[in-house]
C-alpha positions as semicolon CSV with decimal commas, in nm:
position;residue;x (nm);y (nm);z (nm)
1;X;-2,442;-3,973;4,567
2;X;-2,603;-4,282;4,446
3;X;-2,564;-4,606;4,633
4;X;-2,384;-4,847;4,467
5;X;-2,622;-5,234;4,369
6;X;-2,323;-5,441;4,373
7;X;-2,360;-5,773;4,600
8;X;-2,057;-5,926;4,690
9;X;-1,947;-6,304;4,735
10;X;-2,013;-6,494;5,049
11;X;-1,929;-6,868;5,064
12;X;-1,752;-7,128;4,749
13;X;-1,943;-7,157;4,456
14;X;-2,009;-7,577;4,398
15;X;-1,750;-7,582;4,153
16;X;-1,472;-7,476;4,376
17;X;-1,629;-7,755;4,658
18;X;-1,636;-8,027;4,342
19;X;-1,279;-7,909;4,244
20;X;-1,157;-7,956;4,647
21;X;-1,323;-8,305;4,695
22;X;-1,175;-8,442;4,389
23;X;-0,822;-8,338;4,471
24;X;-0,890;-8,478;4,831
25;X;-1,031;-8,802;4,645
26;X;-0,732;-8,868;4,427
27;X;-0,450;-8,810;4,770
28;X;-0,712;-9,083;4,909
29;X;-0,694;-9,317;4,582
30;X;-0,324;-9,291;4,584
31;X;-0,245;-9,357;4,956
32;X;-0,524;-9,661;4,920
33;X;-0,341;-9,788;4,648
34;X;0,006;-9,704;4,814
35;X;-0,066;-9,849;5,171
36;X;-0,054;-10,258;5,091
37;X;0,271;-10,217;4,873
38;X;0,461;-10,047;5,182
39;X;0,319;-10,334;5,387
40;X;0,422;-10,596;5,169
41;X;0,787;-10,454;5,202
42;X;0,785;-10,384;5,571
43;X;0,753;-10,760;5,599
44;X;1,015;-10,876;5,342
45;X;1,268;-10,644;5,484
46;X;1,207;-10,792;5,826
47;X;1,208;-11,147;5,662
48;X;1,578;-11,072;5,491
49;X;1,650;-10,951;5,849
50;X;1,547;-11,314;5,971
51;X;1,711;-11,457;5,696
52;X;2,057;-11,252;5,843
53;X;2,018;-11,425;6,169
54;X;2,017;-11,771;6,015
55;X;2,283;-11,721;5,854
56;X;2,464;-11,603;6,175
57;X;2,354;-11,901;6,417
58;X;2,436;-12,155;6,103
59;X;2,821;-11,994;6,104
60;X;2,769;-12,012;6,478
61;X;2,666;-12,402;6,444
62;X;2,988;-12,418;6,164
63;X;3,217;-12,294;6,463
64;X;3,112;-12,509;6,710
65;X;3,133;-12,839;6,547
66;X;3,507;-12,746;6,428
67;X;3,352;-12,612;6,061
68;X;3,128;-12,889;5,982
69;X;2,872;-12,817;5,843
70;X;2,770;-13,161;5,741
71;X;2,659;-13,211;6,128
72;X;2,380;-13,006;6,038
73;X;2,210;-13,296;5,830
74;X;2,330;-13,587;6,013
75;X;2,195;-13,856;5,747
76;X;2,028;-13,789;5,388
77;X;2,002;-13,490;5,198
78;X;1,727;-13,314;5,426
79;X;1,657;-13,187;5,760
80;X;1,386;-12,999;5,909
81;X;1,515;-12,727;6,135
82;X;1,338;-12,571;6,448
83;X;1,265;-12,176;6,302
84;X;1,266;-12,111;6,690
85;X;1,616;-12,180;6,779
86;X;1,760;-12,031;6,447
87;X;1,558;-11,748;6,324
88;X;1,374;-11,602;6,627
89;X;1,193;-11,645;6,908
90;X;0,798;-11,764;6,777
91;X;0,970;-11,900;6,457
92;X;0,711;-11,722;6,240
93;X;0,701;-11,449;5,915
94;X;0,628;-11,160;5,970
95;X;0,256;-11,295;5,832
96;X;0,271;-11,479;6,144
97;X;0,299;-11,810;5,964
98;X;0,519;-12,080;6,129
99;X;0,879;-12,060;5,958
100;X;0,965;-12,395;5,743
101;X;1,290;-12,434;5,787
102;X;1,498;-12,701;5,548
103;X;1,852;-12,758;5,553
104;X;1,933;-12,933;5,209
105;X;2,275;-13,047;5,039
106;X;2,283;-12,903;4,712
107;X;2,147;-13,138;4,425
108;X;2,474;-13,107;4,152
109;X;2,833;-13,060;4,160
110;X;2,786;-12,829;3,867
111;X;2,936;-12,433;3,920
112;X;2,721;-12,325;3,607
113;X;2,375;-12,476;3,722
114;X;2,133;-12,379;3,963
115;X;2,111;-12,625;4,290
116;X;1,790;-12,913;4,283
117;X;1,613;-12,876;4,632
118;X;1,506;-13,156;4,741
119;X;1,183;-13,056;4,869
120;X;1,187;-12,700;4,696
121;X;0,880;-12,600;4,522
122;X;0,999;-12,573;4,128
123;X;1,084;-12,204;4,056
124;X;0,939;-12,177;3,737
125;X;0,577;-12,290;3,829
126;X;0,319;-12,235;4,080
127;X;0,323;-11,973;4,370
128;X;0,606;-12,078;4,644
129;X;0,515;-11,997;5,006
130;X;0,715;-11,706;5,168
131;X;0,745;-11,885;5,497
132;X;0,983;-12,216;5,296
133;X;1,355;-12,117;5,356
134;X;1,616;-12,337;5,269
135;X;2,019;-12,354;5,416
136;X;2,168;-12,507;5,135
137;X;2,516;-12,677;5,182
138;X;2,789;-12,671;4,965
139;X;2,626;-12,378;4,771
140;X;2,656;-12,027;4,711
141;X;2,493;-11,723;4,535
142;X;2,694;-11,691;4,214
143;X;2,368;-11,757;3,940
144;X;2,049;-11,705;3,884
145;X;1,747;-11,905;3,780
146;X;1,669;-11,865;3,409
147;X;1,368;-11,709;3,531
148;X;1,569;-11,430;3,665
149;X;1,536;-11,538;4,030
150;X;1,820;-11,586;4,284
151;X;1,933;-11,907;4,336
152;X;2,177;-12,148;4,523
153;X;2,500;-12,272;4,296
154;X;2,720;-12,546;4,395
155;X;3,027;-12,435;4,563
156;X;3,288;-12,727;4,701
157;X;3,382;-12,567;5,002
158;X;3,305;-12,787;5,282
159;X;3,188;-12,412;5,482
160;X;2,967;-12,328;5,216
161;X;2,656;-12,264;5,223
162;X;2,349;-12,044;5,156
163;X;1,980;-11,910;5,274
164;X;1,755;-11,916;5,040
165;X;1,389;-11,778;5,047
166;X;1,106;-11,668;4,926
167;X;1,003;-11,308;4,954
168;X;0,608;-11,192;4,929
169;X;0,393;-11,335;4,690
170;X;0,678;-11,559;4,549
171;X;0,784;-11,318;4,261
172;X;1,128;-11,253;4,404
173;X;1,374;-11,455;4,582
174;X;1,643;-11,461;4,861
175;X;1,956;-11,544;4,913
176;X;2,282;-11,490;5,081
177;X;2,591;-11,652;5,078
178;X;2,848;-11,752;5,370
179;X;3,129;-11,635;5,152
């Protein structure tokens, strides 16, 4: 019998290693390109979860001072408001930036316009800080901004009021209503 001059196959041939390292490559790209959009909204679900404790200690404040919520801003249209005794215990984002926390009464007694805030950065220009939330008096979450945002409406009820923020890189807003 004759012996047989067939060699057989030990190891990957480069174009099966090539082929492996670019699917590995491309999982890589896509996590990489995944990772900072999951971070981004890790921290603007735990700053809507901030936002739902102000609005819990301002309903708190509301039933301790027999529903007033005028008491909040004693004189004038503005107050600043220590993050640390209504949001949480270091008063920052989850960014670690120090909370600014404005109450404001809401700038028109119309039900079909969006509220002026006094000290608001303008919603249809420039890049609003994610750490700037507002409690807005006598306001509520019925409209938006033209720009498609949410935004604070007047409301008359003296135990009105909303939170209103801005989420990460200011291309979405917050807020939540009392009512």
């Amino acid at each position: 019998m004759a012996k047989s001059n067939t060699k057989t196959k030990q190891g990957f041939t480069i174009i099966e290693v090539v082929l492996v390292l670019a699917i590995a490559g491309l999982i890589f790209l896509m996590v990489f390109i995944a990772w900072p959009a999951l971070q981004r909204s890790q921290r603007d679900t735990q700053r809507r979860n901030d936002y739902s404790m102000l609005s819990t200690a301002i309903s708190n404040f509301a039933t301790n001072n027999n529903g007033k919520l005028a008491n909040l801003i004693p004189s004038g249209n503005t107050k600043t408001l220590d993050a640390k005794t209504y949001i949480n215990e270091a008063g920052e984002d989850p960014d670690g930036h120090a909370y600014v926390l404005t109450a404001v009464k809401c700038g028109s007694t119309s039900t079909t316009a969006v509220c002026p805030l006094t000290g608001a950065p303008n919603l249809s220009s420039g890049k609003p800080k994610e750490f700037n939330v507002y409690v807005v008096l006598n306001a509520d979450c019925s409209k938006t901004h033209t720009n498609g945002f949410a935004a604070p409406t007047y409301n008359s009820s003296s135990r009105a009021f909303a939170i209103f923020g801005y989420l990460e890189g200011g291309t979405q807003t917050f807020c939540s209503a009392s009512q």
